[in-house]
N, C-alpha and C positions, 0 to 999 in steps of 0.2 A: 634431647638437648644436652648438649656438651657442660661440663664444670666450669665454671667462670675462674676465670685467671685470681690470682692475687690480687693483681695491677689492679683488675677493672673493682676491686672491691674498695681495695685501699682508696681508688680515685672518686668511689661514689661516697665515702665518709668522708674524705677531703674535703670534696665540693659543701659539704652539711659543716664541715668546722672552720671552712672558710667566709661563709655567708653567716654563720655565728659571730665572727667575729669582725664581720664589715657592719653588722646591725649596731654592735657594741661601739662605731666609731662615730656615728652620726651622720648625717647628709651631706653626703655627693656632690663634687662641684662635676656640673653641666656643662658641657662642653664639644658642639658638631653631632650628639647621638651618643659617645662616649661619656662615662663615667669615672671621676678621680676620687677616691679618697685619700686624705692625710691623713699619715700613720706615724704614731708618735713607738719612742724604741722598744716598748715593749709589743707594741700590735706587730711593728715588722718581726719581731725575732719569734714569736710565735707562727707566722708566717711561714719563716725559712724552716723553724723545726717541720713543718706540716708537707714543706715543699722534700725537702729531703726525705722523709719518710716516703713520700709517695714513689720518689725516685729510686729507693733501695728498692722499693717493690718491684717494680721493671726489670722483666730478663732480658728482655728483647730488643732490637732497635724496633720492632712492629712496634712494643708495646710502650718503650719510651715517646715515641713519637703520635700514638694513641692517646696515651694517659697522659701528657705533657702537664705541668703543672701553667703553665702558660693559657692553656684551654679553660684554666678553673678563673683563677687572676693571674695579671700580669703586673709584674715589681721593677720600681723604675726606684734607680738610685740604694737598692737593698740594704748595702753595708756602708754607706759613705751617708748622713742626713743633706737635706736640701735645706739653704737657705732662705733661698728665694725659688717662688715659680714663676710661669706665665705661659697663658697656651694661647697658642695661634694656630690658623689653620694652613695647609699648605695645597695647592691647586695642583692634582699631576695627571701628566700627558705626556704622550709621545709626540715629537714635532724634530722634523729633518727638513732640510727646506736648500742642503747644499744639491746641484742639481746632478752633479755626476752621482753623490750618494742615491739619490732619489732615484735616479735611473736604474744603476745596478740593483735596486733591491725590486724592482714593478715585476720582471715574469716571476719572481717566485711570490711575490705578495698576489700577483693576479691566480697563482695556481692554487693557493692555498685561502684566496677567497671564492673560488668559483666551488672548490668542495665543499668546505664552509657552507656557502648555500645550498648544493646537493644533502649536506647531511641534517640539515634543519631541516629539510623541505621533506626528508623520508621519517623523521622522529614529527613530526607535526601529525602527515602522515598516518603516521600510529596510531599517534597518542587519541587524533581524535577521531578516529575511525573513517575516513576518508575513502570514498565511491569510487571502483575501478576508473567511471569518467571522470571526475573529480583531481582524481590524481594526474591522470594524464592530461586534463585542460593544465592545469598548475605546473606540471615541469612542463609544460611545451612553454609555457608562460615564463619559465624560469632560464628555459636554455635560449629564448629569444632577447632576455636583458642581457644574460650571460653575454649571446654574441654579439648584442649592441656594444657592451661592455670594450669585448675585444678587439670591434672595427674602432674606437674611440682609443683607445691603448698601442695601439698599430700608428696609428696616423698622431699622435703627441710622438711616439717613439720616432716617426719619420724625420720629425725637426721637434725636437726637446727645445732648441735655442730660440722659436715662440711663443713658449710659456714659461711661466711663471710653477715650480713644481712646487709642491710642499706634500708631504706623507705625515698624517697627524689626526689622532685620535682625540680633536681639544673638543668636536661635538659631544663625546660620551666623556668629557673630563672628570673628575672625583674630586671631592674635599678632604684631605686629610687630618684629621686634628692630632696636634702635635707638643708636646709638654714641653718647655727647653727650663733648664732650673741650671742654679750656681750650688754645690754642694762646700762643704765649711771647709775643704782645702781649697777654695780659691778655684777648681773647676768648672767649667760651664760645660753642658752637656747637653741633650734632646733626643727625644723619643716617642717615637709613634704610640700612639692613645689605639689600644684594641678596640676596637666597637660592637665583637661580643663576647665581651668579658669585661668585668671590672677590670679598673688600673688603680693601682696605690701607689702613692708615694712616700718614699718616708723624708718627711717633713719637720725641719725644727727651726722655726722662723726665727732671724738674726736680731742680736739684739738693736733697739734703734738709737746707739748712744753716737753712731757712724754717718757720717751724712754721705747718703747716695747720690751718685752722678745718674739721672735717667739715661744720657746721651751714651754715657760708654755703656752702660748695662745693655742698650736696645743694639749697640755693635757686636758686643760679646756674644749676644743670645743669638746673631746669626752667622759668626764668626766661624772660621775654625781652627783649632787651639795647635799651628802646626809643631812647635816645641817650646818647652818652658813659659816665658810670657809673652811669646810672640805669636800673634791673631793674624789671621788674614779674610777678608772676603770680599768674592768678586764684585768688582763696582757693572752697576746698571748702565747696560750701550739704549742708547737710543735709535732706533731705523729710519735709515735718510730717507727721505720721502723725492 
């Protein structure tokens, strides 16, 4: 067995003074699977020294991007405090539904799911010890959808202009949970909540002598801050029916 890196050493005390010092913060706001804690200035700057250390250890981009200090936790808002939070979650998918786009992309999405299928159906396979007739009942099983597949893909392509296309992943769609926070200069910002790793924020909530506007704060948090004080975001179309 080979010498262990620097990196991989520095990054296993890491991980031990990082969870040292998520203990020392208290409990975690809950949030889609993810975890946040608020970190007041001294938790963050203990942080960054531990995040840089680990980084000087890295010779490599192998090992930078192995040892990443992001894989340990992840720092939202590091050197600027948050004022305010608020997490929401965000739904993502892929969905195309323009028909010429939708057309030009079908033979290579059809070639690239017909192997797809061939290479699960040979790791299956494998994995779970699968009887010479076994195998062969199952791809003959497999090249017979394939080619229902392909008379069905033939014959939309023959006249596209009676259907209705759409290409969209929203059956296996994801939840994303997501921080969006105002930091004391006046910024609004957001960021993807890891879901394995802790996230910390560093947090120093405003004082209450200012009275908030809920209505503009729920605009800013999904705005975006295209220069100085000028926001923008897209308004919601509705589909003619």
């Amino acid at each position: 067995m080979g010498r262990r890196s620097d990196a991989s050493i520095v990054f296993e005390e890491t991980a031990t003074q990082v969870q040292s010092i998520l203990d020392g913060m208290g409990k975690p706001v809950e949030h889609e699977g993810a975890l946040l804690w608020l970190a007041d200035k001294d938790a963050v700057g203990q942080l960054l020294i531990l995040r840089g250390a680990l980084e000087e250890s890295c010779n490599s981009e192998w090992e930078r991007k192995n040892f990443s200090f992001d894989k340990i936790v992840k720092l939202h808002s590091p050197y600027v405090p948050a004022l305010w939070y608020k997490l929401k979650t965000k739904i993502g998918y892929r969905l195309i539904n323009d028909p010429q786009k939708v057309i030009d992309r079908l033979p290579g999405l059809f070639a690239i799911w017909k192997n797809k299928m061939r290479k699960e159906l040979d790791k299956a396979a494998a994995e779970y010890g699968y009887t010479e007739e076994e195998l062969k009942e199952t791809r003959e099983n497999l090249e017979r959808e394939i080619e229902e597949a392909r008379k069905n893909l033939d014959k939309i392509m023959s006249e596209p202009e009676a259907y209705k296309l759409c290409i969209t992943n929203y059956p296996r769609r994801k939840a994303y949970p997501i921080v969006y926070y105002a930091d004391k200069n006046g910024r609004f910002h957001h960021g993807n909540l890891n879901l394995l790793a802790p996230n910390v924020l560093y947090y120093e909530p405003e004082e209450r002598t200012m009275r908030r506007d809920a209505k503009t704060e729920a605009f800013l948090s999904e705005a975006v801050n295209v220069f100085g004080d000028f926001y923008a975001k897209p308004k919601e179309t509705k589909e003619k029916g």
